[in-house]
C-alpha positions as CSV (number, residue, x, y, z in Angstrom):
1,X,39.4,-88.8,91.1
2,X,36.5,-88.9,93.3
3,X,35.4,-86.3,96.3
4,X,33.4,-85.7,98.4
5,X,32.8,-82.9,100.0
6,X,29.5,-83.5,101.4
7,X,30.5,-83.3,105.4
8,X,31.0,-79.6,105.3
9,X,27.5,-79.2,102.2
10,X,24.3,-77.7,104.5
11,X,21.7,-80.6,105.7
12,X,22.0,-82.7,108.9
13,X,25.2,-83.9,109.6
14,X,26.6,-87.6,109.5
15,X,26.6,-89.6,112.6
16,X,29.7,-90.7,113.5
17,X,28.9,-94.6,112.6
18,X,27.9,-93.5,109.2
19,X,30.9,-91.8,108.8
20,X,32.8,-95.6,109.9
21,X,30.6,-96.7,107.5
22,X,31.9,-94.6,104.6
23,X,35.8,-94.9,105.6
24,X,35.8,-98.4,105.8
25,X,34.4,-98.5,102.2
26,X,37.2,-96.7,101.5
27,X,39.6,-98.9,103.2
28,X,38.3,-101.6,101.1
29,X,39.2,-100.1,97.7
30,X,42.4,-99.2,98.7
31,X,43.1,-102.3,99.8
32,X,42.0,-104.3,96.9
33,X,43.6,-102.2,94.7
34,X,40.9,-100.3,93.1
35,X,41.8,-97.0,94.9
36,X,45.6,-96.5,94.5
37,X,45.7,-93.5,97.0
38,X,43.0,-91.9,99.5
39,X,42.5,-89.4,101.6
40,X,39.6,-88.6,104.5
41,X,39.4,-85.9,106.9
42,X,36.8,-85.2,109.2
43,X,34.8,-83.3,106.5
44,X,36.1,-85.1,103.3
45,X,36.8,-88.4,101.6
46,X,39.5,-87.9,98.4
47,X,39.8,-91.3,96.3
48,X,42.8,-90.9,93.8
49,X,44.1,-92.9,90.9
50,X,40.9,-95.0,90.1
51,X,41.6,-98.0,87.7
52,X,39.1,-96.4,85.1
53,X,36.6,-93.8,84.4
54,X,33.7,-96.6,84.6
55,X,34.8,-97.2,88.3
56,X,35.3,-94.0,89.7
57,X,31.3,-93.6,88.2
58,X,30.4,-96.1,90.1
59,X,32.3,-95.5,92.9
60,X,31.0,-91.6,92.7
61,X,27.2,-92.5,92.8
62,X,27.7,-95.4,95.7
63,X,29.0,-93.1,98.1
64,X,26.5,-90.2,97.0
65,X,23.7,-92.5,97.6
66,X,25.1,-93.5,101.3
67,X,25.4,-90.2,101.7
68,X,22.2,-89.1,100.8
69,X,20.4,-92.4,102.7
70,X,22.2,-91.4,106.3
71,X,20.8,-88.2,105.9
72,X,17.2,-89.3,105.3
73,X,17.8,-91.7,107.8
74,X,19.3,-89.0,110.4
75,X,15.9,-87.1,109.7
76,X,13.7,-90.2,109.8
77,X,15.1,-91.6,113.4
78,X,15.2,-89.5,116.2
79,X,18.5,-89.2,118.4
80,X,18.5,-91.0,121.4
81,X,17.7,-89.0,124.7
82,X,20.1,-88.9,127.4
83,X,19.2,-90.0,130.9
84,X,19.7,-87.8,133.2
């Protein structure tokens, strides 16, 4: 099983086309196959039944690094300002 819990975890939050990003990663395993059941919420992404331990490694570190690079990259790039 792989989560991930790092919505809610303290640091900037995820922009909402990161978070796309991430679910339809997700969407992708289950659909191949290689994720037999998933579940994401707003703050969580819960991968189930992983066809091997050496998968659900690899699968753990991809979406840490994501993670981990659209936060640097939510520091790194300002928001855009709204006209008024």
């Amino acid at each position: 099983m792989v989560e991930l819990d790092a919505f809610a975890s303290s640091g900037p939050a995820i922009a909402e086309p990161g978070v796309a990003v991430l679910q339809s990663a997700v969407e992708v395993l289950v659909s191949a196959g290689t994720v037999a059941e998933a579940n994401i919420g707003p703050d969580y992404i819960s991968l189930r039944a992983i066809e091997g331990e050496q998968k659900a490694r690899e699968i753990a570190a991809a979406f840490h690094a994501v993670m981990h690079g659209l936060r640097l990259l939510y520091l790194a790039v300002p928001a855009p300002r709204r006209r008024i």
